[in-house]
Structures are given as C-alpha cells and as structure tokens.
N, C-alpha and C positions, 0 to 999 in steps of 0.2 A: 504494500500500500504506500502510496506515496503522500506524504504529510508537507504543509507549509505551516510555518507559526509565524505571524502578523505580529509585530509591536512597533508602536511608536519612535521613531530613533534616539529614545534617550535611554539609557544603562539602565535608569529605576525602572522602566517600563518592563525592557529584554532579557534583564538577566533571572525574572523570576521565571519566565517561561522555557528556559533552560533546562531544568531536570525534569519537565514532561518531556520536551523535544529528547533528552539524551533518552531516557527511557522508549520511549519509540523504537530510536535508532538502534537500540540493544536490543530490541524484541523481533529486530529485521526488519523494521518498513525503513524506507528510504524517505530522509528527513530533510528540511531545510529550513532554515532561518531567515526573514525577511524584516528587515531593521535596518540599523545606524547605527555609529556610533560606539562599534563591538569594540570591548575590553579586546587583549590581547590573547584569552583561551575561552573560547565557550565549548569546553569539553570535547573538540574536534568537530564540532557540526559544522556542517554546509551552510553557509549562510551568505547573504545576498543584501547589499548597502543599494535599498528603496529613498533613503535621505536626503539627496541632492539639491531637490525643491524644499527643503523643509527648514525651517526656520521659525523657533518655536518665540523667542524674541520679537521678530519683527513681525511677528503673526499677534502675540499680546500687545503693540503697540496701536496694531491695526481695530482689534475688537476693543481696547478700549476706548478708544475715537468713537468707534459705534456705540457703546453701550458705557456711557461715562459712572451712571450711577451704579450698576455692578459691576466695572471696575475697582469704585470707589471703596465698595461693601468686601470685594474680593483682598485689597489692601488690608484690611482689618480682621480679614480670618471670618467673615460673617453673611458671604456670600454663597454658602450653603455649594449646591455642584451646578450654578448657574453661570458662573465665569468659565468652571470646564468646561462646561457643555458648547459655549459660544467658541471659544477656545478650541476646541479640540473636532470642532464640529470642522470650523475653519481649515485648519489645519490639516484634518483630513483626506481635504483635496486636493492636495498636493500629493498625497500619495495615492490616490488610486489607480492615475496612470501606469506609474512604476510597478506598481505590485500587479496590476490586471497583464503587465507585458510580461512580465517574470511567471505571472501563474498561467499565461498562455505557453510560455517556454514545458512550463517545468510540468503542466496536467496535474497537478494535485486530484488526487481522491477528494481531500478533508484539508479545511483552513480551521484551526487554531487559531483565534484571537485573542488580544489584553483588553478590556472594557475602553481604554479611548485610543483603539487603531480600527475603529468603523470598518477603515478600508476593508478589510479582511471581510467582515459580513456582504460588504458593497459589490467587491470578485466573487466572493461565493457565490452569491444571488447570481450576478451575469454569467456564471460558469455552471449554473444548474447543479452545485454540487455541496453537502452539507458545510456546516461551519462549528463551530464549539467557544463558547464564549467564557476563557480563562480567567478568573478573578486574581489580581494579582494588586489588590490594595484591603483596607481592611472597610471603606465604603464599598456596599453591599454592590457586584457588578452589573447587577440589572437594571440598579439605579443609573446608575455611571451608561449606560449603555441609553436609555431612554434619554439621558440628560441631553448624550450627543445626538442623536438620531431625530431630534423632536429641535435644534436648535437651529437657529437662522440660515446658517453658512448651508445647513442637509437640507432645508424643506423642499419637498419635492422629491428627493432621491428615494429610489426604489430598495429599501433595508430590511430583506427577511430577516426573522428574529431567528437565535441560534436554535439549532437542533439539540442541544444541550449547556446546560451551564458547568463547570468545575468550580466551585469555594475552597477559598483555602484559609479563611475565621476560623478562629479557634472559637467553640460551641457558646464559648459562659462571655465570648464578644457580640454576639449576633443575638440580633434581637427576636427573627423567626427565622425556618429552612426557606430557601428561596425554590421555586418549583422548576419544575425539569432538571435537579440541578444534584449534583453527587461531590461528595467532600473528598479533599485532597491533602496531604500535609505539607505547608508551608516550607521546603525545603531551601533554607539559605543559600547563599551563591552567589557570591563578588566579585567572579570574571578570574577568580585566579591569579597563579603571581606567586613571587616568595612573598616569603616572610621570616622573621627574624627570629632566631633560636627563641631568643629572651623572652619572648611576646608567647612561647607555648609553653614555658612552664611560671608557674610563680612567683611574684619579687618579694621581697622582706617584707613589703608592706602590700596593700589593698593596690591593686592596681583598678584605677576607673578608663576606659577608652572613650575619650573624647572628637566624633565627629561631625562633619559637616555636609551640606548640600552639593552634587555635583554642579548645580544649577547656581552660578551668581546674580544677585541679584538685589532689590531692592526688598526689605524685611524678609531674609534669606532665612534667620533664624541661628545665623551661627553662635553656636554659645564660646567658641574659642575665648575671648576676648576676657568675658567675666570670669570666664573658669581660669583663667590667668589670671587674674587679678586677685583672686578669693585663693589660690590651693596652698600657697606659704601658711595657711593659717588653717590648713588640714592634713593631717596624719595619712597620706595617703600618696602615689604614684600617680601622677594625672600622663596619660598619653595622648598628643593631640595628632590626630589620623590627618593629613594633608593640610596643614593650618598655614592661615592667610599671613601670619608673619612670625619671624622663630625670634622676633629681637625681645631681650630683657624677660627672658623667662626664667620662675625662680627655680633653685636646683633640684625639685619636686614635680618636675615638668618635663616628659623627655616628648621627643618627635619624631615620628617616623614617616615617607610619603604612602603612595597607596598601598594598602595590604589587604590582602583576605578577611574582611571584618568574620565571614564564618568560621574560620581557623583560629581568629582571637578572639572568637568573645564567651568559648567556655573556660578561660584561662582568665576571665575579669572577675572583680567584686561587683564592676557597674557600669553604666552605659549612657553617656550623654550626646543627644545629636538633635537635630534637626525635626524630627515627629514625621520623616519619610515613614510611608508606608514599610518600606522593603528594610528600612531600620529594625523600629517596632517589631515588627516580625522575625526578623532576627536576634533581636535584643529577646524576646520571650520561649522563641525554641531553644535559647539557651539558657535561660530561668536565671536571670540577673535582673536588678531592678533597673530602673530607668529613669532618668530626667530629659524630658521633651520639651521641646521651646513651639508653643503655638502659633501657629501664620496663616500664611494665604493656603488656595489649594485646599486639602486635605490634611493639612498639618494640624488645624485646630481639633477637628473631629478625631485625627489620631491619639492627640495628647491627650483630649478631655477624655476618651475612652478608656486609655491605661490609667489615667489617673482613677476614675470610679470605679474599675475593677480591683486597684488598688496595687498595682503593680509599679506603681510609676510615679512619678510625680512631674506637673507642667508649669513651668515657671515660664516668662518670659523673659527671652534671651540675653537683652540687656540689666536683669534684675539677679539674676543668679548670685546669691550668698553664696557665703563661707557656712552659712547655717546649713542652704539648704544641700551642700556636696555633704555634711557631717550626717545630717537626716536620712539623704540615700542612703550612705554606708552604712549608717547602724541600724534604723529603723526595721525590725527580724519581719513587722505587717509587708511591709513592700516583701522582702523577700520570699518570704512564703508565698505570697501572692505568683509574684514570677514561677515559681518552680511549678505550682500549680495550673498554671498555662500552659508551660514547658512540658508537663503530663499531660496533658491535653492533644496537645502537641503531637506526642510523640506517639500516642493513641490511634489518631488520625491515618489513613490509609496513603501506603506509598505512592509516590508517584507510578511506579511499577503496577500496581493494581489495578490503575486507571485506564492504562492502556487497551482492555479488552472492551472496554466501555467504546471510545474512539472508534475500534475495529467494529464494533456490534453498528454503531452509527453509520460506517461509510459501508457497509454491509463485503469488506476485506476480509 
C-alpha cells in the first residue's frame, strides 16, 4: 500500500507524524512524507519538500490586515482557533498545488493528514481516495479541522471529511471521544541528532531543560530570559535548549544547541518551554512537571490544560520567579500529576497497532 503523510512545513506540525509514517514503512507499505522544513533524520522516510510557496509569516501579516480584531484577540492568547483557522485556511493554498502534483506522481492508496494541512483532505477528495485525519496537538482535531475548512481563504473548496480520525490526548485531557476516531500514543520525536553524554544520565543536582519556540516571533513565549534571571537563587541545573543569547549567565546555567528533547527529558527533574503542543506532550510521556508560558495559537489552551490537570504550572513568560522554578521542583502534587499522565500515556496503543486500522480503510 502506498501511504503519503501531509503536514504543514513546520517541524511542530511533521515531526509528530513520524512514528505512524515509520511504523507503516516497517509493516511494508511504501511510505512518504510530504512537508518542509525536515530536521536532519526522520527515521529514513521518503519525504518530499511541498514548502516553496509557503510562508507562514507573510501569510499572518496578510490575514491580519483582513481580520484586524482576531488578530488583535489572537495576540492575547484569547482568540480561541479563529486566527488558525483564517490562518491556516490561507495558507493552505499554497500547498495544494505541490502536494496534488506529488500525489499525482506518487498514486497514494491513503493521505494521512495533521489537522491544519487541509491540503491532504483537498488531494484526497480530487484523487477519489480515503484520507485519515492525525491529531497531532492536544486541541481536539476535528475542531482544528472545521476551524480551517469552514474559514475565508476555503469557502467554497470541495473538503470530504476524513475517513477516520487518530487522537493522541491522553484520556483525563479530553473532554469527550471524538467519533470515527481510535486512540494512539503520543510518541515523542525531535528529528534526531546527538546529544551529549551529560544530558543522559544525572547531574549532582535537579536538572530542569529549558526551551523555546522554533517559531520567532512577537509574544513567542520564551521563558529563557526570566529563567536566567531567577536560577542563581535556585538549587538547581537550568539547561537552556537553543537560547536567544548565552551572555552573562550564572554558573547554574549551562547551554546546549538543538538536541533530542525525547532523549533528555527522562533524565530531567522538569521542563520549561513554550506551551507547544509537541512540548506538553512530551514533557508528560515523560512524567516530569512543567512550567508553560501562555500565548497566541494554542499555547494558552495548552498551558491552562496542564495547569488544571495539575501537572504543570503556566506562568507568563516575562513573570517567571525564582518562587515559581523552587515550586516546580519541589511541589510532589505537580509531580505525581505528570507521572500519572505518563501512565496514561504509556497505556495508550502503539503506533504499530494503528497501522491495521489505515490498511482496513484503504481496503490494502
């Protein structure tokens, strides 16, 4: 059977749909990737750079011109999935050229999509052939999925709805099952790469990894800055994952560039970043607690989520104590909270099991 996976050309998008693709390809179907943007190993898959056209910057300048007041609301974390949807809806169409010519090349059976690469549902439709709508955030994908299909830049476009959904929520996050739709476990996956002896086994003290957004930008959410400012006055190892500057940091600070966040974050006490989906997600398969900085996008809804499950705590980015790195580390509620997801987690069916499902769909 031959498989394509759709995602958007950004690393947060592609790299969760990795270990279904690789799984695929180790079951014998012949697989490929259709994205931007690729890290340096996606597990050997075929993959195919749709991105040319795409330009997620000059696409958000364009819809907020259109749409000044959710814009405006989107700045503040409080625009719910109405800026993605204008957003991503836009954006879209820039890729369905590329990808309709690549999926003419390649004949897929079955597309695999991420809730905001439409395109994939767009060629499936013109191609008469199923689709599967992979959730790869912890906003629910069907929502994500109506948000873009129902938005300005789409009306009018012809968008069968998936033939199946995959979730990958952990149960005690999601508020109901979503229909047609079978659970997957969230397996981490940061493109690969070394990483450094030090960083896999334990330092003298609590080590916390500190990171950031691929995406710069305006209320990015980097917490680098305050977590420098605050960790001299905490008993603790701060490591800061690709940070925006290494000057004057105290001797409780070390830095390393990009690494395997799933390789180090079962070797951490804790986990500060950004409130990325594919963070969160990672920070809880490893049952460490968390401190998330709320934003635009999906950052808020991620942060307030761990917070009230109680895995986590969401501070904003420029507010971050010295209190609140000493409250991650010691507070046992956050921790137990984590590990109890991380079980969760870990409950959840492999990517491997899912694959008969795909095969029942494109009837391979």
């Amino acid at each position: 059977m031959r498989i394509m996976f759709a995602a958007a050309p950004l690393q947060g998008h592609l790299l969760p749909l990795v270990p279904l693709a690789a799984a695929c390809r180790d079951a014998g179907h012949d697989v490929i990737m259709a994205s931007g943007g690729f890290p340096p190993d996606v597990l050997g898959l075929r993959n195919a750079d749709i991105g040319a056209g795409f330009s997620l910057p000059r696409t958000a300048i364009r819809v907020a011109l259109r749409h000044p007041r959710i814009a405006a609301a989107e700045m503040r974390g409080v625009a719910g999935q109405a800026m993605v949807g204008e957003l991503f809806g836009r954006a879209n169409l820039a890729l369905v050229g590329p990808l309709l010519a690549l999926a003419e090349r390649e004949r897929p059976d079955l597309i695999v999509f991420e809730p905001l690469c439409e395109a994939g549902a767009i060629v499936a439709g013109r191609l008469s052939i199923p689709s599967v709508l992979q959730e790869n955030t912890l906003w629910p994908a069907t929502d994500l999925f109506e948000a873009v299909t129902t938005s300005t830049a789409l009306a009018g476009q012809d968008i069968p709805a998936p033939g199946l959904t995959i979730t990958v929520t952990p149960p005690s996050l999601r508020d109901s099952p979503a229909a047609h739709a079978i659970a997957m476990r969230p397996v981490p996956y940061s493109g690969g790469g070394p990483i450094p002896d030090w960083l896999l086994t334990p330092g003298d003290r609590p080590r916390v990894l500190v990171s950031r957004s691929t995406l710069k930008g305006p209320n990015d959410g980097d917490p680098g800055p305050a977590v420098i400012a605050a960790a001299e006055r905490v008993d603790a190892e701060f490591v800061l994952v690709r940070p925006a500057s290494t000057r004057g940091l105290p001797p409780n600070v070390r830095t390393v560039d990009r690494v395997p966040l799933d390789r180090a974050l079962p070797h951490a006490a804790a986990f500060i970043h950004h409130s990325g989906a594919g963070s969160v997600l990672g920070g809880l398969a490893a049952g460490v607690p968390q401190l998330t900085t709320p934003g635009a996008g999906d950052r808020r809804y991620n942060a307030d989520l761990l917070a009230r499950r109680g895995a986590g705590l969401a501070v904003a980015a420029k507010a971050i104590t010295a209190a609140d790195l000493i409250r991650l580390l010691t507070d046992d509620t956050l921790r137990a909270a984590a590990r109890q997801v991380a079980a969760e987690i870990a409950a959840m069916p492999e990517p491997s099991t899912v694959v008969t499902a795909l095969e029942k769909l494109a009837g391979g």
